[in-house]
VMD Tcl script that builds the backbone (N, CA, C; Angstrom):
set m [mol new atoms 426]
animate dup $m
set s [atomselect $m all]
$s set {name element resname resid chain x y z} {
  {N N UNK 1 A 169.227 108.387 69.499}
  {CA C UNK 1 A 168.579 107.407 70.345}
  {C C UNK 1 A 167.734 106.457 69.501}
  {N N UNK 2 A 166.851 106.905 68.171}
  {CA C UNK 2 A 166.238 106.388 67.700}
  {C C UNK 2 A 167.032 105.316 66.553}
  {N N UNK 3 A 168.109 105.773 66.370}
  {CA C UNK 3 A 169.078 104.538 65.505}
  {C C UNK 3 A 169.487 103.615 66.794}
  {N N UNK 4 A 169.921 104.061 67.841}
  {CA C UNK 4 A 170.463 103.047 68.596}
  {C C UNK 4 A 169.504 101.521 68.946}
  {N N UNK 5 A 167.714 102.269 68.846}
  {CA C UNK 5 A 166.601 101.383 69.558}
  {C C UNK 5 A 166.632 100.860 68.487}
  {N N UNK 6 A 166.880 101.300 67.029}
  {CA C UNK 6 A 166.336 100.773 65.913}
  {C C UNK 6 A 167.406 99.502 65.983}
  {N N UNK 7 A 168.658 99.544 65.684}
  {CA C UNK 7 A 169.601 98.412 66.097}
  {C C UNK 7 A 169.913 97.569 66.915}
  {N N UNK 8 A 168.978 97.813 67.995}
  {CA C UNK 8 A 168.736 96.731 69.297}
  {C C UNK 8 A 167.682 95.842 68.626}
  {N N UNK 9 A 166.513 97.061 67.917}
  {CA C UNK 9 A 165.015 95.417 67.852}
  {C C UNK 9 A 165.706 94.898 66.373}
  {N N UNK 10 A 166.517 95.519 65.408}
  {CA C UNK 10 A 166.967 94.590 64.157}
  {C C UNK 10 A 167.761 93.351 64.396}
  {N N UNK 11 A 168.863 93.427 65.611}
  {CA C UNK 11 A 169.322 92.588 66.206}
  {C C UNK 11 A 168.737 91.239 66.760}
  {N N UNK 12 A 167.325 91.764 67.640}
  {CA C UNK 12 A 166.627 90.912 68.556}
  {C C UNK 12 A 165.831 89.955 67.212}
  {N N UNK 13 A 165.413 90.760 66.426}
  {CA C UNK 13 A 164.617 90.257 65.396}
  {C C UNK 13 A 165.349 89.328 64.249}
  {N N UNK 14 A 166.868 89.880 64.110}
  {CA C UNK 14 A 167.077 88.478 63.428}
  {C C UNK 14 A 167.766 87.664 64.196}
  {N N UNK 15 A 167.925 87.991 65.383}
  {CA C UNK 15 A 168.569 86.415 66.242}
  {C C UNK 15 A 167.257 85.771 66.682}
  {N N UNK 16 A 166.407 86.311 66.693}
  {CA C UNK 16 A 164.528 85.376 67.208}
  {C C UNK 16 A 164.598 84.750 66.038}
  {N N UNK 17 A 164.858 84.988 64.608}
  {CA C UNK 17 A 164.589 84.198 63.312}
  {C C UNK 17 A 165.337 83.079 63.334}
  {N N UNK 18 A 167.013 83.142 63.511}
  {CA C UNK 18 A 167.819 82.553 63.806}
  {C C UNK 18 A 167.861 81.117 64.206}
  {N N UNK 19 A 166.663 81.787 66.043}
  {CA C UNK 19 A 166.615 80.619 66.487}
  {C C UNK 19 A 165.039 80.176 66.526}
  {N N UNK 20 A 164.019 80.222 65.176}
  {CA C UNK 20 A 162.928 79.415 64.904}
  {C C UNK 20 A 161.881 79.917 64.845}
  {N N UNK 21 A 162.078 81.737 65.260}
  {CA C UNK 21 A 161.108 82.703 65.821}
  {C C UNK 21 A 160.964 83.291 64.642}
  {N N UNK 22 A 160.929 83.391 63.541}
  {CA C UNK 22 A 160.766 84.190 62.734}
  {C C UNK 22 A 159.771 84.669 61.790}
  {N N UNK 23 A 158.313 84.324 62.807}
  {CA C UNK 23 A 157.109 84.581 62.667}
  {C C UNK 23 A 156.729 85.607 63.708}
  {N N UNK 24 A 157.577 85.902 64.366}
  {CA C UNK 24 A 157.365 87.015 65.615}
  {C C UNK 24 A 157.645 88.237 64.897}
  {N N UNK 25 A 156.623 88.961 65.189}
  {CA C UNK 25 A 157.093 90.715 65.101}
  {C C UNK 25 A 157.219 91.333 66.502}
  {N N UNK 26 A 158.090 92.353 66.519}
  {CA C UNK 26 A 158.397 93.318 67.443}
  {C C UNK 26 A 156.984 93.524 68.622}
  {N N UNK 27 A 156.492 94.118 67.730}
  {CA C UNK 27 A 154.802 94.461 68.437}
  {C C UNK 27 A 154.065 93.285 68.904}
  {N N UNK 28 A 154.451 92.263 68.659}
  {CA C UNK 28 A 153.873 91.377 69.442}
  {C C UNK 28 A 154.628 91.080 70.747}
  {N N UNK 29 A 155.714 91.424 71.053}
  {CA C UNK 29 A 156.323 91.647 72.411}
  {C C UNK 29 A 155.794 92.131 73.384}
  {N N UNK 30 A 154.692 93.090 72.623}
  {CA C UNK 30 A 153.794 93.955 73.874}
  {C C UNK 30 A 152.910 93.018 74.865}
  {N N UNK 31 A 152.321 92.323 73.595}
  {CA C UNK 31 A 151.048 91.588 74.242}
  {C C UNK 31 A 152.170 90.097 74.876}
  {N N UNK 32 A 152.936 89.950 74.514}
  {CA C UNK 32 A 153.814 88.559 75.354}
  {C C UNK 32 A 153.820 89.578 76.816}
  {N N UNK 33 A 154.284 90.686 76.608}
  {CA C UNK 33 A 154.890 91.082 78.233}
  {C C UNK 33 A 153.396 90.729 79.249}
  {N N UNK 34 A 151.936 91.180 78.564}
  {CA C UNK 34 A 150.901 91.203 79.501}
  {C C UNK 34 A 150.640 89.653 79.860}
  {N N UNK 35 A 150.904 89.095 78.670}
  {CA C UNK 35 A 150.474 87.381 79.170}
  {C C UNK 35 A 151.513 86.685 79.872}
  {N N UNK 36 A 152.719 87.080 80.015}
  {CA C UNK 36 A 153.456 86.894 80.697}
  {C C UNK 36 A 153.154 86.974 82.279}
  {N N UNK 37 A 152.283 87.533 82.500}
  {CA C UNK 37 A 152.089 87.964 83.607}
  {C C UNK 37 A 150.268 87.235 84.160}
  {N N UNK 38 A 149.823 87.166 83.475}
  {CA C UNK 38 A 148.582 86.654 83.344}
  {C C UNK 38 A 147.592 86.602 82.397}
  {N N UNK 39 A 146.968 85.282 82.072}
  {CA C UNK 39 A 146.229 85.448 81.230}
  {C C UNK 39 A 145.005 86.212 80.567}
  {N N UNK 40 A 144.743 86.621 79.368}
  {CA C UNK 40 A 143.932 88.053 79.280}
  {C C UNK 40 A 142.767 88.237 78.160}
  {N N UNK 41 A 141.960 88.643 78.359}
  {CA C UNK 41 A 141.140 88.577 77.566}
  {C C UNK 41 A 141.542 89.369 76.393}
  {N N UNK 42 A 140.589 89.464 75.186}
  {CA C UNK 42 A 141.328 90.331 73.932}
  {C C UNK 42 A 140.949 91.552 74.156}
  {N N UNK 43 A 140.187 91.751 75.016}
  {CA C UNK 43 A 139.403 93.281 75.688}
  {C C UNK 43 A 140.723 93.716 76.939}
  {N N UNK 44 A 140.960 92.829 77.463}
  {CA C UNK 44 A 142.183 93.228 78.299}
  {C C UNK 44 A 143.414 93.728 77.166}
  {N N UNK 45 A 143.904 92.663 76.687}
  {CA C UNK 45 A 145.101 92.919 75.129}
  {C C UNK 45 A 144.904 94.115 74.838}
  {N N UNK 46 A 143.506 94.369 74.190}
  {CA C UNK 46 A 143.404 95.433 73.176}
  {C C UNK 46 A 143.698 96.853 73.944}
  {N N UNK 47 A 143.512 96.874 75.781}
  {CA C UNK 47 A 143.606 98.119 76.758}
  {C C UNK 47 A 145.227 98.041 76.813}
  {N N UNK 48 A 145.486 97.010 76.869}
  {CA C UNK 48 A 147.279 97.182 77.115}
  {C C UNK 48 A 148.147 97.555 76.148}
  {N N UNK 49 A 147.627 97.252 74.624}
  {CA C UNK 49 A 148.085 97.847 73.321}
  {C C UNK 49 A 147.760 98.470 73.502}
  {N N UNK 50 A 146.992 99.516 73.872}
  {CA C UNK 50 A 146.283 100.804 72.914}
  {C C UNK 50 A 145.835 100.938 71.467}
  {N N UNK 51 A 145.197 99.425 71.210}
  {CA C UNK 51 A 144.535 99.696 70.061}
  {C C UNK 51 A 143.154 99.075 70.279}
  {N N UNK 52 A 142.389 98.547 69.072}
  {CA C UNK 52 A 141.156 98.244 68.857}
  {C C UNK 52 A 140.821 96.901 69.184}
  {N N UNK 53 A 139.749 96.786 69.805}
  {CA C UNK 53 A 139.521 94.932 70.036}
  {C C UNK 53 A 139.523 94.302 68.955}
  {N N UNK 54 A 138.758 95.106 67.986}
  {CA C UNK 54 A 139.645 94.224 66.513}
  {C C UNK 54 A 140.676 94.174 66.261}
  {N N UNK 55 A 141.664 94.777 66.364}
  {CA C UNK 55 A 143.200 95.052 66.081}
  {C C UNK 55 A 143.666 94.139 67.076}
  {N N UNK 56 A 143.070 93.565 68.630}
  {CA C UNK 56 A 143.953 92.989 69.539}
  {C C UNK 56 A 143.605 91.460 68.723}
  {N N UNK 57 A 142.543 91.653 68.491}
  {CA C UNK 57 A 141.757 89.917 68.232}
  {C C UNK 57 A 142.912 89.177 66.902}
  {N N UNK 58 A 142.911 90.118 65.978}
  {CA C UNK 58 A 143.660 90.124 64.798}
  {C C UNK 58 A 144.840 89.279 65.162}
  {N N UNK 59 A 145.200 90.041 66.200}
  {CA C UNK 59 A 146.909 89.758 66.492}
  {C C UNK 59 A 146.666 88.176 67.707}
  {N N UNK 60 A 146.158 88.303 67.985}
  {CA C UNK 60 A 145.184 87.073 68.540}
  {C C UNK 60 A 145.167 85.808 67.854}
  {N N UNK 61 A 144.493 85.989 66.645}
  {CA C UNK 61 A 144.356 84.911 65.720}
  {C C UNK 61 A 145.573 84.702 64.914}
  {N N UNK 62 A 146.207 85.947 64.706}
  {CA C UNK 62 A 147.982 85.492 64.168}
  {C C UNK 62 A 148.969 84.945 64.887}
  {N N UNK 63 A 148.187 85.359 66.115}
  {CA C UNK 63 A 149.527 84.377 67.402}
  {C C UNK 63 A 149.241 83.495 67.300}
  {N N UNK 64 A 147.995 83.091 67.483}
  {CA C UNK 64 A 147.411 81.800 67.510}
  {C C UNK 64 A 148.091 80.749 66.445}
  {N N UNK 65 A 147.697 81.339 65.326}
  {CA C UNK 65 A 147.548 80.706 64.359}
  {C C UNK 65 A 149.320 80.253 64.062}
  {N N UNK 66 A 150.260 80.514 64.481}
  {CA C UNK 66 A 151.274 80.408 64.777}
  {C C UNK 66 A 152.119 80.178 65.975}
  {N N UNK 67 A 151.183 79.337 67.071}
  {CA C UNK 67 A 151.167 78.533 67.612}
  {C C UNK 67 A 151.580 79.118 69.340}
  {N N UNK 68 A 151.857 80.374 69.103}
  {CA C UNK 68 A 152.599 81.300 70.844}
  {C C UNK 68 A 151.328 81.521 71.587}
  {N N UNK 69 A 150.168 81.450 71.320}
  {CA C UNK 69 A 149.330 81.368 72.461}
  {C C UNK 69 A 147.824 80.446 72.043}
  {N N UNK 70 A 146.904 80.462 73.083}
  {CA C UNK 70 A 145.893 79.674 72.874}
  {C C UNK 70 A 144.675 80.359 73.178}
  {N N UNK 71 A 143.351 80.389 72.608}
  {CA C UNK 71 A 142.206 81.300 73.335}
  {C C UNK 71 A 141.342 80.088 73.763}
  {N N UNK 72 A 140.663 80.411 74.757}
  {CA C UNK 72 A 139.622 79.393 75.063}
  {C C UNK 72 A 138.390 80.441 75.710}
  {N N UNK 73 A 137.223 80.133 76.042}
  {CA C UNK 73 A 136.147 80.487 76.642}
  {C C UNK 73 A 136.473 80.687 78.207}
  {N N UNK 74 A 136.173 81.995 78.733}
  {CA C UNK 74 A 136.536 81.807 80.307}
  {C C UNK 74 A 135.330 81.109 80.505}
  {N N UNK 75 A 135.517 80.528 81.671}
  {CA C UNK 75 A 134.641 79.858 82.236}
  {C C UNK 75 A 134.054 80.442 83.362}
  {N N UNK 76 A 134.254 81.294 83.659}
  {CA C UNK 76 A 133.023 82.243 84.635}
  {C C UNK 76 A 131.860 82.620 83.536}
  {N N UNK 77 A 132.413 82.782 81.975}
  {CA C UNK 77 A 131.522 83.862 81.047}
  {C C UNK 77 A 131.711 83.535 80.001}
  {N N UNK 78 A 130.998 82.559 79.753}
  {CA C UNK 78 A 131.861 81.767 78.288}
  {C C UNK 78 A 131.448 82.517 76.680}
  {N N UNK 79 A 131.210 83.505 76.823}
  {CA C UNK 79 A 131.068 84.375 75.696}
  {C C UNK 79 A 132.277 85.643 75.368}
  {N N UNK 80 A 133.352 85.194 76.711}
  {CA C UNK 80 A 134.903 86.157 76.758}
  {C C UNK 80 A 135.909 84.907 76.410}
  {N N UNK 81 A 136.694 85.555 75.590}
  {CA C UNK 81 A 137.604 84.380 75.314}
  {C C UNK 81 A 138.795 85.222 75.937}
  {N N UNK 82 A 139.518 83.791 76.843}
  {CA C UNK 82 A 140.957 84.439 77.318}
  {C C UNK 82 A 141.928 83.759 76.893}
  {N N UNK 83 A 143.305 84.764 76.669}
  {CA C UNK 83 A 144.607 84.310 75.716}
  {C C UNK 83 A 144.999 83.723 76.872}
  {N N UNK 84 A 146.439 82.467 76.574}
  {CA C UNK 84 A 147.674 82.597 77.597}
  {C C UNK 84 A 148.797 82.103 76.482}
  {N N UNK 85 A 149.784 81.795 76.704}
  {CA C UNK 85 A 150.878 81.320 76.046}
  {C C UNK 85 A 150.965 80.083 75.687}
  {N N UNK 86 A 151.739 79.520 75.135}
  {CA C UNK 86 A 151.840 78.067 75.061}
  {C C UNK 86 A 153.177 77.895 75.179}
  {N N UNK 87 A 153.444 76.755 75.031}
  {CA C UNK 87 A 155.073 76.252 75.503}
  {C C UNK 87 A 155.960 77.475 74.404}
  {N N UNK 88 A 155.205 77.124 73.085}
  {CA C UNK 88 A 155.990 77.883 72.229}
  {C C UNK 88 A 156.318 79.688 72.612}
  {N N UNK 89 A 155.166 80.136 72.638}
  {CA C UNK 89 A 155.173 81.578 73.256}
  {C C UNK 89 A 156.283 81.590 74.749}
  {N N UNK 90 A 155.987 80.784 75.395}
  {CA C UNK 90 A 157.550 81.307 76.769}
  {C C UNK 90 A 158.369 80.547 76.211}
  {N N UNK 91 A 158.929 80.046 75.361}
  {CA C UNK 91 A 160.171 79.650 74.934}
  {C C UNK 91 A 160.556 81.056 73.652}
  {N N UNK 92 A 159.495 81.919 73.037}
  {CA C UNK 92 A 160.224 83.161 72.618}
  {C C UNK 92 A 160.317 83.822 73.291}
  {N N UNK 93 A 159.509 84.178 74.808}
  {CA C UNK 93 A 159.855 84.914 75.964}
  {C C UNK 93 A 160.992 84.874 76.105}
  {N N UNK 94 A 161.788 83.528 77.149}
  {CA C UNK 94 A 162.728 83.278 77.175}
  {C C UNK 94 A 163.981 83.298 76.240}
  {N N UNK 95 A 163.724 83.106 74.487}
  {CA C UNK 95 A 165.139 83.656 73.905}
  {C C UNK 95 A 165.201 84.824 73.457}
  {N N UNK 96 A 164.099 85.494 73.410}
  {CA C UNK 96 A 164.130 87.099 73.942}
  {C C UNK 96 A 164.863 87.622 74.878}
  {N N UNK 97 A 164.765 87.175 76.514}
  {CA C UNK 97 A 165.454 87.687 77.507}
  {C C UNK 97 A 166.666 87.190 77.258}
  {N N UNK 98 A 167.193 86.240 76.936}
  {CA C UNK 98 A 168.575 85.716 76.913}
  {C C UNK 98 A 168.933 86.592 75.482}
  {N N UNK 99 A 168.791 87.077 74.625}
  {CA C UNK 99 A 169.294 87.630 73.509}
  {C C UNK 99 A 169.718 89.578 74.386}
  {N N UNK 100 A 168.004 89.988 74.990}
  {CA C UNK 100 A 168.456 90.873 75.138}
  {C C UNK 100 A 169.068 91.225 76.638}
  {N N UNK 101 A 169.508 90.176 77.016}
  {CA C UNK 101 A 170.879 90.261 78.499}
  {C C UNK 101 A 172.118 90.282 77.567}
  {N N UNK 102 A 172.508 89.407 76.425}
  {CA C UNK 102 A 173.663 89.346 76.127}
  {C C UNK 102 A 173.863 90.895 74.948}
  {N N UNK 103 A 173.003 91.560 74.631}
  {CA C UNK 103 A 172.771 92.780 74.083}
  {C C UNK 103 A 173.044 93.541 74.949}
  {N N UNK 104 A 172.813 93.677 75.868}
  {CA C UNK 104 A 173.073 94.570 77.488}
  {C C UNK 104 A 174.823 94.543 77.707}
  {N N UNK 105 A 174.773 93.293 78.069}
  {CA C UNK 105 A 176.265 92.709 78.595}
  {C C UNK 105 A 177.278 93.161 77.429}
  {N N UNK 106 A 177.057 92.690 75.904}
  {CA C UNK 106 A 177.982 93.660 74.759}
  {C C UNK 106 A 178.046 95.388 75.058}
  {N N UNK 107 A 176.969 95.830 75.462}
  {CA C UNK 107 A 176.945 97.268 75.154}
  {C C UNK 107 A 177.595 97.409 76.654}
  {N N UNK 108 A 177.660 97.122 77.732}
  {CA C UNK 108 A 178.343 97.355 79.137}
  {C C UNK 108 A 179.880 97.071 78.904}
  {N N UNK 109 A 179.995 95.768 78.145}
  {CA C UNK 109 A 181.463 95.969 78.295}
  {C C UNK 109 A 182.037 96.577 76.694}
  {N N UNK 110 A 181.551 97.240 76.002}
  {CA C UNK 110 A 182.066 98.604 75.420}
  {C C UNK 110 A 182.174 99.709 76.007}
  {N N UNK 111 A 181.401 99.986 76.879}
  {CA C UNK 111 A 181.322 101.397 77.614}
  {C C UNK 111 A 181.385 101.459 78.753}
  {N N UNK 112 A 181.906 100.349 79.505}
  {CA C UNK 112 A 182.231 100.151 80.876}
  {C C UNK 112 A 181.011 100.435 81.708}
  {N N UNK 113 A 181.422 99.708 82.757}
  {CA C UNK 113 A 180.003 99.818 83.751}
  {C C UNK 113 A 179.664 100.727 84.578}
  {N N UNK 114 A 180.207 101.958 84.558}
  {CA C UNK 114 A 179.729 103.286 85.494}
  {C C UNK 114 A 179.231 103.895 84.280}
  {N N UNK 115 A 179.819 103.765 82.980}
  {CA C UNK 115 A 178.957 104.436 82.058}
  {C C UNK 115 A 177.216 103.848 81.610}
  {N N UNK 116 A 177.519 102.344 81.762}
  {CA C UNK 116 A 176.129 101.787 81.594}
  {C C UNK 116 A 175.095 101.863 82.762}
  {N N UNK 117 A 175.686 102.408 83.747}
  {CA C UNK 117 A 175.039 102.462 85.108}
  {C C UNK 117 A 174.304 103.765 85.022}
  {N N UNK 118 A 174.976 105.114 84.108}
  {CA C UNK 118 A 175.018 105.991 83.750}
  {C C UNK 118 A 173.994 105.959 82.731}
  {N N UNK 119 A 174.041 105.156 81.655}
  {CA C UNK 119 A 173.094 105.319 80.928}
  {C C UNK 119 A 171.663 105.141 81.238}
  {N N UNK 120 A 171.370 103.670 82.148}
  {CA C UNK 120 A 170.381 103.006 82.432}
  {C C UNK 120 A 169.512 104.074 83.405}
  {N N UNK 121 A 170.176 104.933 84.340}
  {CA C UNK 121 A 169.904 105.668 84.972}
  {C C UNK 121 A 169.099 107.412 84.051}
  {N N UNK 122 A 169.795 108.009 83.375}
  {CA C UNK 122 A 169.464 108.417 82.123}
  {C C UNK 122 A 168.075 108.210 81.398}
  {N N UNK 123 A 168.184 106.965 80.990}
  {CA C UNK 123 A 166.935 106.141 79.903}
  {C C UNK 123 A 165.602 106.151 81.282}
  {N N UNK 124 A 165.968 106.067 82.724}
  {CA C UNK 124 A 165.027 106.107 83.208}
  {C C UNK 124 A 163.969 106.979 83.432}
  {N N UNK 125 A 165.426 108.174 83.522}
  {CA C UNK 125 A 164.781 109.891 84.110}
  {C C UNK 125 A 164.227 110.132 82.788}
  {N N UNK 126 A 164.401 109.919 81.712}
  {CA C UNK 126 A 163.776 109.991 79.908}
  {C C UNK 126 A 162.408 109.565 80.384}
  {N N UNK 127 A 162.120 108.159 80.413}
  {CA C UNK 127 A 160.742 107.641 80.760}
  {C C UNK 127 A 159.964 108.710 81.399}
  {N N UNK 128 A 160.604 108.499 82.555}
  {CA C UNK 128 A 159.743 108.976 83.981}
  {C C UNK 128 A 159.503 109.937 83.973}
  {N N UNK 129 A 160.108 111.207 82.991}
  {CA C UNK 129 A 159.378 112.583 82.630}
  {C C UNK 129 A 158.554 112.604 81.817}
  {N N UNK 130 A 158.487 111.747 81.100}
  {CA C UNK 130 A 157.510 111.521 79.619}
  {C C UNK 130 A 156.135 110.530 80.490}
  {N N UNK 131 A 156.241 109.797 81.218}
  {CA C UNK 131 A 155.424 109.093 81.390}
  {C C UNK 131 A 154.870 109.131 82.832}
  {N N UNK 132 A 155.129 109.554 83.712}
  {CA C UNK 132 A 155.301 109.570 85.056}
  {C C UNK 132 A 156.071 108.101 85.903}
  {N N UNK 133 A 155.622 107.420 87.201}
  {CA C UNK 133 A 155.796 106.213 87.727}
  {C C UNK 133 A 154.490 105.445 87.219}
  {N N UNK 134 A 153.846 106.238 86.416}
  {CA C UNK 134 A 152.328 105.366 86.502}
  {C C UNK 134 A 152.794 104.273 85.166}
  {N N UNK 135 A 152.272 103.043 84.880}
  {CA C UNK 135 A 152.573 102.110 84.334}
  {C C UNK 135 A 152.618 102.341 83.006}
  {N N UNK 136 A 153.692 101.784 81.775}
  {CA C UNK 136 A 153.773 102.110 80.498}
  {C C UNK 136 A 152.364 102.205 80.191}
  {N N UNK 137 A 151.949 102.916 79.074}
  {CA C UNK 137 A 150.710 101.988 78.229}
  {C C UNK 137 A 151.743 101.700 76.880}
  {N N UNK 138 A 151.648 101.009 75.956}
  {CA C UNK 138 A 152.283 100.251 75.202}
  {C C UNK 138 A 151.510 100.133 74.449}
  {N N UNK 139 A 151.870 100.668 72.975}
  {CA C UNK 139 A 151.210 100.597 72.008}
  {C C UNK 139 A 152.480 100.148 70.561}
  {N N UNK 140 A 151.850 99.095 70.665}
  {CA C UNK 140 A 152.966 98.674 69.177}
  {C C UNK 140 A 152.827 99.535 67.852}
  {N N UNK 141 A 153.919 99.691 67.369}
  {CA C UNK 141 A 153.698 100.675 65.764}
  {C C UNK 141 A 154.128 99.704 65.082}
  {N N UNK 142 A 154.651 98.512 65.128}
  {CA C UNK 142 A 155.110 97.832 64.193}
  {C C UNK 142 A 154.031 97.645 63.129}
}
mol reanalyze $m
mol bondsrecalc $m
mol representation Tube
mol addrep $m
């Protein structure tokens, strides 16, 4: 299982280079999925990684600094700074999802679709014993 995941993110990672992304690491996928969803403070980031507010800030200022998101001062509390994306950051969202649908769609039609129906089903009951229904926590090792 662990060669198979390993050859899905080597894949994702050099077709993101491919197409312009090739300042993205893996582990920064984590923190795209939360801002994806809404914008977050680095105290929020750092709870959804499971690492250190220094460690979220870090990765903060490397996104930044490479242009996938932006921090500014909230304005209820202007001593919290909150992330969101920038055009650049949902345009690696987006060739992320389109890389890993057509990664899906290769591996379905090798193994036909009651087997991938089979698998997906599988990879779930894996999770869901290890983790319960309660929400990933997500911690990058990259």
């Amino acid at each position: 299982m662990g060669l198979g995941f390993r050859n899905f993110i080597d894949d994702l990672q050099s077709r993101l280079t491919e197409s312009g992304f090739e300042d993205v690491r893996p582990g920064h996928g984590f923190a795209f999925q939360l801002l994806s969803f809404k914008n977050a403070s680095v105290n929020e980031l750092a709870e959804h990684l499971g690492v250190t507010k220094q460690a979220a800030s870090q990765m903060v200022e490397y996104l930044e600094g490479h242009g996938y998101v932006v921090s500014q001062p909230d304005p209820k509390d202007r001593r919290i700074k909150v992330v969101a994306l920038t055009a650049r950051g949902w345009a690696c969202i987006q060739k992320t999802e389109e890389i890993l649908s057509a990664q899906e769609e290769k591996l379905a039609g090798e193994l036909g679709e009651a087997s991938m129906t089979e698998l997906r089903g599988l990879l779930r009951r894996v999770v869901y014993r290890q983790q319960g229904e309660k929400s990933l926590r997500l911690r990058p090792i990259w």
